[in-house]
N, C-alpha and C positions, 0 to 999 in steps of 0.2 A: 705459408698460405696467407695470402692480403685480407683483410675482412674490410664489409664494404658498412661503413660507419651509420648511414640510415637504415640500412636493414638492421641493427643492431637497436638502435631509436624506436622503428617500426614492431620489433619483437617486442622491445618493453614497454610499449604503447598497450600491446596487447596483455602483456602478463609482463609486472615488474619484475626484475631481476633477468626474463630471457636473455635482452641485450648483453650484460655481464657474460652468461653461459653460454652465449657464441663467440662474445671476443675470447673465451678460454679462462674467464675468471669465475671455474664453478662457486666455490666456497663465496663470492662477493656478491655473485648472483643469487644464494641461497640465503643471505642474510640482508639483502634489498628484498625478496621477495617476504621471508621470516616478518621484517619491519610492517611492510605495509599489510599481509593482511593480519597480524595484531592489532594493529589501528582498527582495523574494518572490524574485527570481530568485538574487540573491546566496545568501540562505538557502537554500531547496531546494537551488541547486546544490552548496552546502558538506556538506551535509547529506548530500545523496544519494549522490553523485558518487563512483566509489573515491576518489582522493586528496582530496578536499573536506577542508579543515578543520571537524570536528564541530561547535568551539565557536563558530567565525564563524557557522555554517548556523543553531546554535540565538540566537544575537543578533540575524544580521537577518532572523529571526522572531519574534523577542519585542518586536521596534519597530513591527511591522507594525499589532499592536490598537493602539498606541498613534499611530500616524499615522492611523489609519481614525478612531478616535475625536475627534485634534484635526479631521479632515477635514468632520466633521456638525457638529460646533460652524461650522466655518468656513465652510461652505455657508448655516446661516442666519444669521449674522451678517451673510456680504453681501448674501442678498434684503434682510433689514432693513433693509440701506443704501442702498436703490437707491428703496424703495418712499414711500410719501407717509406724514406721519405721522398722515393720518383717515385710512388705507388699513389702517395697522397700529392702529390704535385701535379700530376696528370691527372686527379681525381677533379682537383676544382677547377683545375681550366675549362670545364665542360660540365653541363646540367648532369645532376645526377638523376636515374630513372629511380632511384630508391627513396629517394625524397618525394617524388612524384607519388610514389605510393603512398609513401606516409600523409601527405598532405590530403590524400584521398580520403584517409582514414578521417581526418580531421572533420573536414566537409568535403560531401559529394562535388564532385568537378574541379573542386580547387588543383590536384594536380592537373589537368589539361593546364588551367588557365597558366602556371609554373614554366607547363612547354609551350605557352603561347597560343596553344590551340584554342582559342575561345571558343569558336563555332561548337565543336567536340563538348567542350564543360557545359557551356549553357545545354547542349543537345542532354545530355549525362544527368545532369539537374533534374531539369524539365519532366525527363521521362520518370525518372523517379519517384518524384512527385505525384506526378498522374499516375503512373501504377499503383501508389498506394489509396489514391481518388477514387479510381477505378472500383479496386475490393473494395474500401470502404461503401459504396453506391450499391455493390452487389450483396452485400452483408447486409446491406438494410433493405433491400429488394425482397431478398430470402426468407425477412424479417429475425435474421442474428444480430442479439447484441456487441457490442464493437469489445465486451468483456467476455466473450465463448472464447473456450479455448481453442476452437478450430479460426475463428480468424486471429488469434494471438499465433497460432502454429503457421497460417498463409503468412502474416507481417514478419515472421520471423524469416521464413523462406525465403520470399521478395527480397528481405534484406541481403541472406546469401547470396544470392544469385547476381542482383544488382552489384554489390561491393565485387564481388570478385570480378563481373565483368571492365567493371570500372577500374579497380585495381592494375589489371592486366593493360586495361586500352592506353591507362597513365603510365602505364613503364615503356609500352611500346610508341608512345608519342617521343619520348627522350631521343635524340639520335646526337652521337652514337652512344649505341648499348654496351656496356662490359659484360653482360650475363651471356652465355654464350650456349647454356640450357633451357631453353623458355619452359621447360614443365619443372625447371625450379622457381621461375616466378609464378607462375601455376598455383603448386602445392603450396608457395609461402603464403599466398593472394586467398587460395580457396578456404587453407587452415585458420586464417585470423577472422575471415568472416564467417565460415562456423563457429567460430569462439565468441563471436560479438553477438551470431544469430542466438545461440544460446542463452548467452548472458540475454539478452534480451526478451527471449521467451521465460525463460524464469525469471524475470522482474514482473513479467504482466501476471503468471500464475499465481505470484505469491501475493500480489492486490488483489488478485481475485477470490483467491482460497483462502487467504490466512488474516495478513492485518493489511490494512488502508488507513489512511489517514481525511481526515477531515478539518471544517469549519465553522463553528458553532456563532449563529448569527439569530437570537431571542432570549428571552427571560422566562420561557415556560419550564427552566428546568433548575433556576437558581435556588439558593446561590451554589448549588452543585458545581454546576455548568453555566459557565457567564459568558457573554457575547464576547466573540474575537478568541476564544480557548482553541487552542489545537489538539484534538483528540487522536489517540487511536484506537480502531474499532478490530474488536477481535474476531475474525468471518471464520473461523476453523470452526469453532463452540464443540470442542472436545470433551470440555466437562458438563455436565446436564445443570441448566439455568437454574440459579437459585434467587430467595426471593431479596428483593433488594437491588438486583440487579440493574445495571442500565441497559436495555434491550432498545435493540435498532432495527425496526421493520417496516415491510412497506404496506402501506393503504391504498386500497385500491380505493377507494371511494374519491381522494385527492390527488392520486398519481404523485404518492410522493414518499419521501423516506424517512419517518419519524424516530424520536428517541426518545422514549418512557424509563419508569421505573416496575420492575416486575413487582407485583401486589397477592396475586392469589393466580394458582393452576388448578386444572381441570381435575372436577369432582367434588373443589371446594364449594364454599357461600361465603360469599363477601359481602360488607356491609360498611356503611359510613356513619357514624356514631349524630344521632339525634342532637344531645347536647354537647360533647365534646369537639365532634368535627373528626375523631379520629377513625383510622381503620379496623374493622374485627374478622377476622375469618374465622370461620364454625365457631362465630362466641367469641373465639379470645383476641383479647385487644391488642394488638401486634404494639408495647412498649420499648421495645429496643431500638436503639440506634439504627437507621436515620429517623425511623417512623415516630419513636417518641417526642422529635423534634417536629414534625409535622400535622399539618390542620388541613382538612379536604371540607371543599363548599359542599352546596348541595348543586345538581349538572345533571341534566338528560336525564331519560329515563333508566338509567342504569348505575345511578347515583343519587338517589333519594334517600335522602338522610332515614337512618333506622329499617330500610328497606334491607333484607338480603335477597343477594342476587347468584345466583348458582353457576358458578363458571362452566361453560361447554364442554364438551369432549377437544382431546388435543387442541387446547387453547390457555390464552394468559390473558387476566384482567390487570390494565396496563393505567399508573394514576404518575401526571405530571406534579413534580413539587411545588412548584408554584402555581399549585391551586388555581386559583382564580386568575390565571392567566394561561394556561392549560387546556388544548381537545384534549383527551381521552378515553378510555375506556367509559367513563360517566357516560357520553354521548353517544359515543361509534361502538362501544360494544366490545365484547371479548375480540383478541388478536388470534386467528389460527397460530397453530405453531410452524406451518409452511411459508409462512411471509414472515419470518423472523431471519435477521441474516447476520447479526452479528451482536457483540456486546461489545459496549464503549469501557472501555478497562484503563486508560491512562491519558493524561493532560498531558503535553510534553512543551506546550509555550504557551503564554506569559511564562517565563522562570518561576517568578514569584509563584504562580502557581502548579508547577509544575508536581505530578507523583502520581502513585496509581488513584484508580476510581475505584476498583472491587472493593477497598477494605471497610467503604461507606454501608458496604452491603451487610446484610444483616449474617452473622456466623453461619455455617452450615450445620444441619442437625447434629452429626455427630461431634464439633467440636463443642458445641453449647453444651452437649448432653455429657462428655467427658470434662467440660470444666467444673456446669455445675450439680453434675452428678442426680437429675433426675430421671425419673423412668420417661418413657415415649409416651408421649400426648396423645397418641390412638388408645395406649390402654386407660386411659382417664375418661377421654373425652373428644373419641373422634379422632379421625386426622391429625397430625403435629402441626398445629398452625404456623412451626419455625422450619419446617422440612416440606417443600412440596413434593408432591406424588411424580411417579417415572412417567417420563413421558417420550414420544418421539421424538428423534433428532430434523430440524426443519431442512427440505430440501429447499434447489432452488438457485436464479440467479439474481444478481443483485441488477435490478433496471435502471439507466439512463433514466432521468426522467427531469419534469420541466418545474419552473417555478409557479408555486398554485398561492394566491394572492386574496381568499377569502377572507370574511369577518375575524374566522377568530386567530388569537395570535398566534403568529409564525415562529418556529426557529428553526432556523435553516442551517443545514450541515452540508458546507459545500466542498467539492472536490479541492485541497490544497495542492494539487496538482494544474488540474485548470483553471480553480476561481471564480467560478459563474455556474448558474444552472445548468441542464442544455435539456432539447425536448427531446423526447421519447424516439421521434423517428429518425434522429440522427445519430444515436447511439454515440454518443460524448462520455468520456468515463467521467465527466460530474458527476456527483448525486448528491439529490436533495432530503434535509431530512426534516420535518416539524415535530416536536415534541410538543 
């Protein structure tokens, strides 16, 4: 039986190694597939991970195009070895409709353009585009953010629907056809853009739900965090915020999406030392790392030197490290814990400073208390000023929102993916953050 060499390209396009296991070479296809996603998971995981090595995570992803790439050479290399050679001689005298698909895959319309159809590709483009115009115009009509999962589920859809229709129209443009079943270009056409729709809808959930990445652009949080850092912020918060923390929430007073450091939770009193400049909660003077490295001005009514201050119900008193150059909680006041959407937990570029953020945080109670083996600070004196009290988990979604350009200093956490702010009403997966 002839195998037809771009459908074989077109399969490992989709998932490496298929090509191999339709020319008949299981075992070559299952050790092309084995390679690349080792790459993928070694990289992500290095990448992602707190302790992950940066530089590993960004190598085995930079191997990855280049295994995918030898991969489609190597899918048709073997059709061509399996096939007769009037099978393949008749094959290239004439357009192949399998190539037309694959090119589809590539970019939308480009196979028309392959069968010359231009009118067809530009029409194929065109509409695509404006489809996705469309919902997005109606998703902010609706007033949904462009990050819900129900328009992540419509872009995903559109996508099937489009691709396979396109898929189909580019093989049927080719004449003449060798396929002599059209509901096997069908099912090869509808199954690869399920596969893409997917991959696709789990790329947008897992920005939304888990980690995203940002752009760190001010000095209110150095030298933690220095302008031009690439973060990633952790939006699952599976484990309940401890203090230390870098918390990334949004303010509604600025429409925008800040990054603080956690200070004190609800039920404590907080305070800023008269003559020191440093933090006390119920009394005791937070000395640990990062804190005993830090000095707070006096700021707003909610940071008055020697004053304490009693943090709200379900809420974080929220203090930038560089002080004086810093809104926070001094001014605006405790943060609800329903505008909190993530924790920034790792640098991943500059290299130089690349590793996680949590370990700056201050230990959690019970590892401090098993190191240094004393009893719980409630039965002394109150609350454990190193253990904050349980609190809810924040719901909620992370908002678009636009660049707010007031007095005091900015730092901006922007989308690495777009690069720019975007406003509110058009639902841009930028975000902005000021610490």
């Amino acid at each position: 039986m002839q195998k037809e060499p771009w459908l074989a390209v077109t399969l490992s396009f989709a998932l490496p190694g298929a090509g191999q296991m339709y020319a008949g070479k299981v075992l070559r296809g299952c050790f092309v597939l084995f390679a690349v996603l080792s790459a993928l998971v070694i990289g992500f995981w290095s990448l992602l991970a707190v302790r992950g090595d940066v530089r590993l995570g960004l190598a085995g992803l930079s191997v990855v195009p280049v295994f995918s790439l030898l991969n489609l050479f190597d899918a048709h290399r073997c059709c061509r070895k399996v096939n007769d050679t009037a099978f393949e001689i008749a094959r290239k005298q004439s357009k192949d409709p399998w190539l037309a698909i694959w090119l589809t895959l590539v970019f939308m319309g480009l196979g028309h353009f392959y069968a010359r159809k231009w009118l067809q590709g530009l029409l194929i483009l065109a509409s695509y585009f404006l489809a996705f115009a469309i919902l997005e115009t109606i998703a902010v009509r609706l007033g949904a953010s462009s990050h819900s999962p129900t328009v992540g589920l419509l872009e995903a859809l559109l996508s099937l629907v489009w691709y396979s229709i396109a898929m189909c129209w580019a093989y049927d443009s080719v004449s003449p056809r060798r396929e002599t079943r059209p509901v096997s270009v069908l099912l090869v056409s509808a199954s690869i853009s399920i596969y893409f729709a997917t991959l696709l809808f789990c790329i947008h959930s897992a920005r939304r739900h888990y980690v995203e990445p940002f752009v760190i652009s001010g000095r209110s949080m150095t030298p933690c965090l220095e302008i031009g850092d690439r973060i990633f912020v952790d939006k699952s918060l599976s484990a309940p915020l401890a203090r230390g923390d870098l918390v990334v929430y949004y303010n509604h007073e600025k429409d925008s999406i800040w990054v603080k450091r956690a200070v004190a939770f609800q039920g404590e009193r907080v305070a800023i030392g008269e003559e020191d400049g440093k933090v006390y909660v119920n009394g005791m003077k937070l000395d640990k790392p990062p804190f005993d490295q830090l000095t707070f001005t006096h700021s707003g009514k909610y940071g008055v030197h020697g004053q304490e201050h009693p943090v709200g119900q379900n809420s974080i008193y929220m203090l930038g490290d560089n002080s004086e150059r810093s809104a926070d909680s001094r001014t605006g006041g405790d943060v609800p814990m329903s505008d909190v959407r993530g924790v920034a937990y790792k640098i991943w570029y500059p290299l130089s400073r690349a590793g996680a953020i949590r370990p700056l945080a201050i230990p959690r109670a019970s590892q401090q208390k098993a190191s240094e083996g004393i009893k719980p600070a409630s039965v002394i004196n109150g609350p454990d000023p190193w253990h904050p009290p349980s609190h809810a988990q924040p719901s909620g979604t992370m908002s678009p929102l636009r660049r707010d350009t007031s007095a005091a200093e900015v730092n901006i956490l922007v989308c690495s993916k777009c690069g720019v702010p975007a406003n509110l009403d058009f639902g841009c997966p930028a975000q902005i953050a000021r610490r």
